[in-house]
C-alpha positions as CSV (number, residue, x, y, z in Angstrom):
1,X,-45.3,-1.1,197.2
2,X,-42.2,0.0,197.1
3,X,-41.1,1.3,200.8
4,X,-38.2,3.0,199.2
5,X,-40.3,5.5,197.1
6,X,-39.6,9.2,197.9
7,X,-42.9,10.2,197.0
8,X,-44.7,7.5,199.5
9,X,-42.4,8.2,202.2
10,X,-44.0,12.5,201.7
11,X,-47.6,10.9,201.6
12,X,-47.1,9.0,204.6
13,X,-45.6,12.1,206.6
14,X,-48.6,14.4,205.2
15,X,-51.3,11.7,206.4
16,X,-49.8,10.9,209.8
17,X,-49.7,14.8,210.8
18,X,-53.4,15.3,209.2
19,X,-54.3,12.4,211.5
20,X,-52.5,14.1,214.3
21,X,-53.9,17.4,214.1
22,X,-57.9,15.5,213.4
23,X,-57.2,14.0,216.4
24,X,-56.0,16.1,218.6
25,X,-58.3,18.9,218.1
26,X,-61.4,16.3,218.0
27,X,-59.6,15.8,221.8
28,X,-59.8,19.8,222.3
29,X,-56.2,19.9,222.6
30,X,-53.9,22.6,221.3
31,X,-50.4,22.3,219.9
32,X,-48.7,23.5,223.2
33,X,-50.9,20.4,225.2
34,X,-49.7,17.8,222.7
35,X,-46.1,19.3,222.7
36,X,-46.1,19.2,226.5
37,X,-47.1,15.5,226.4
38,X,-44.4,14.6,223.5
39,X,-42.1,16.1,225.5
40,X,-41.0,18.4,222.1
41,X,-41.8,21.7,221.2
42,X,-45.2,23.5,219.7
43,X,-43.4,24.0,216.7
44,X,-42.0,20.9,216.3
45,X,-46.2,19.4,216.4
46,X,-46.4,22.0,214.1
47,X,-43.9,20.2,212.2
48,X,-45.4,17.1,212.4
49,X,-49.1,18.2,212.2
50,X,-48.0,19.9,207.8
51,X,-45.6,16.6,207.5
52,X,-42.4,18.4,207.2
53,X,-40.7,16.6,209.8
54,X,-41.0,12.9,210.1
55,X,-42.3,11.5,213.3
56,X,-39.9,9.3,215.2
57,X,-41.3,5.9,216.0
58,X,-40.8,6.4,220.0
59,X,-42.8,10.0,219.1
60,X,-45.5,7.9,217.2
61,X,-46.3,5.5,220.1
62,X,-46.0,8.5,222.7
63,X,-48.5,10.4,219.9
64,X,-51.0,7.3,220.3
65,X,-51.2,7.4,223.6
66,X,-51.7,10.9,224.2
67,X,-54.5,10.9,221.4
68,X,-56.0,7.9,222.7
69,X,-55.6,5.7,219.4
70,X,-53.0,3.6,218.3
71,X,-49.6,3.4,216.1
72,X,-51.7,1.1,213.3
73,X,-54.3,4.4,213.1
74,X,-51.8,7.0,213.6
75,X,-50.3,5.8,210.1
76,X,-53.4,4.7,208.4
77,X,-53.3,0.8,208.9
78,X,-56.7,0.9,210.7
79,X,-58.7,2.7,207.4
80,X,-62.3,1.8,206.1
81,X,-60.3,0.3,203.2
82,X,-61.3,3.4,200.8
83,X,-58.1,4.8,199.2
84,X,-59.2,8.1,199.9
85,X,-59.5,7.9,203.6
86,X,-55.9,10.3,203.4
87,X,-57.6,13.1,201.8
88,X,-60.3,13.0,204.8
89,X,-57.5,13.1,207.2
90,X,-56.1,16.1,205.5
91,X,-59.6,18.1,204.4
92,X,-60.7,17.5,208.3
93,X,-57.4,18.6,209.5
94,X,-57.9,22.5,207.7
95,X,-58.3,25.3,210.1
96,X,-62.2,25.6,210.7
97,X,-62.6,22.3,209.0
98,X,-63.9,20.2,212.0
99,X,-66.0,22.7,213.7
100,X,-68.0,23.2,210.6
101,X,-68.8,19.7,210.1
102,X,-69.5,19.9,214.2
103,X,-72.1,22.3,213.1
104,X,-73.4,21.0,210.6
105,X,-73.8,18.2,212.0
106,X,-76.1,20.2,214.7
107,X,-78.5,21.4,212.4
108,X,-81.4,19.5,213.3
109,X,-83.3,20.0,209.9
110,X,-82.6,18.1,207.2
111,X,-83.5,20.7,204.7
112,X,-81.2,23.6,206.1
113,X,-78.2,20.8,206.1
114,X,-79.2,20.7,202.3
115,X,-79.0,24.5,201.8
116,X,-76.1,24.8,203.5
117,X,-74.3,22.4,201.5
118,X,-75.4,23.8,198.2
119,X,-73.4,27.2,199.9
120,X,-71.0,25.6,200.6
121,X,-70.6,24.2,196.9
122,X,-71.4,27.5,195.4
123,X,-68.5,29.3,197.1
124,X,-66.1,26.5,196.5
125,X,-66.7,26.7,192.8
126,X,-66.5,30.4,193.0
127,X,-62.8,30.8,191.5
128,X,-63.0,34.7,191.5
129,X,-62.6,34.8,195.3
């Protein structure tokens, strides 16, 4: 790997602030309760949360605590080993993203799961929308 690659360096930002935001709102936090425990503004978690600003390491390690996990998860070292754990991070960490899978989750029948995901399906293959 080269650690001097533009493009990795982006990748990295992106997955740290999807991580971020998954676990912060899995905590029931908002932006303005992580910012107050950074000690930095909303925006600036805002920032962090869509990867446009890099995340200092003193911030990481303050981040970690706050969110209850550590530096090595915050970055993606503590992964299932799948190369695609980033785009979980990032799918998860959509507006509305987490509370429907909390809800799904919920639904007690197996068969209605089903259904549900064949909607789900449906509408994202829908291009005309």
């Amino acid at each position: 790997m080269d650690i001097k690659d533009p493009g990795r360096t982006v990748q990295l930002e992106l997955a740290i602030g999807a991580r971020m935001r998954t676990r912060r709102r899995q905590l029931g936090l908002s932006q303005s309760d992580l910012a107050e425990r950074l000690g930095v503004s909303f925006q600036q978690v805002q920032k962090y949360e869509r990867g446009a600003n890099r995340v200092a390491a003193s911030t990481l390690l303050i981040a970690a605590r706050a969110l209850g996990t550590s530096v090595s998860w915050l970055v993606g070292e503590e992964t299932s080993g799948r190369d695609d754990d980033d785009d979980v991070f990032r799918a998860l960490s959509r507006p509305g993203a987490l509370e429907i899978l909390q809800a799904f989750n919920a639904i007690a029948d197996p068969r209605t799961r089903q259904a549900l995901l064949a909607l789900a399906r449906e509408m994202g293959a829908d291009r005309r929308v």
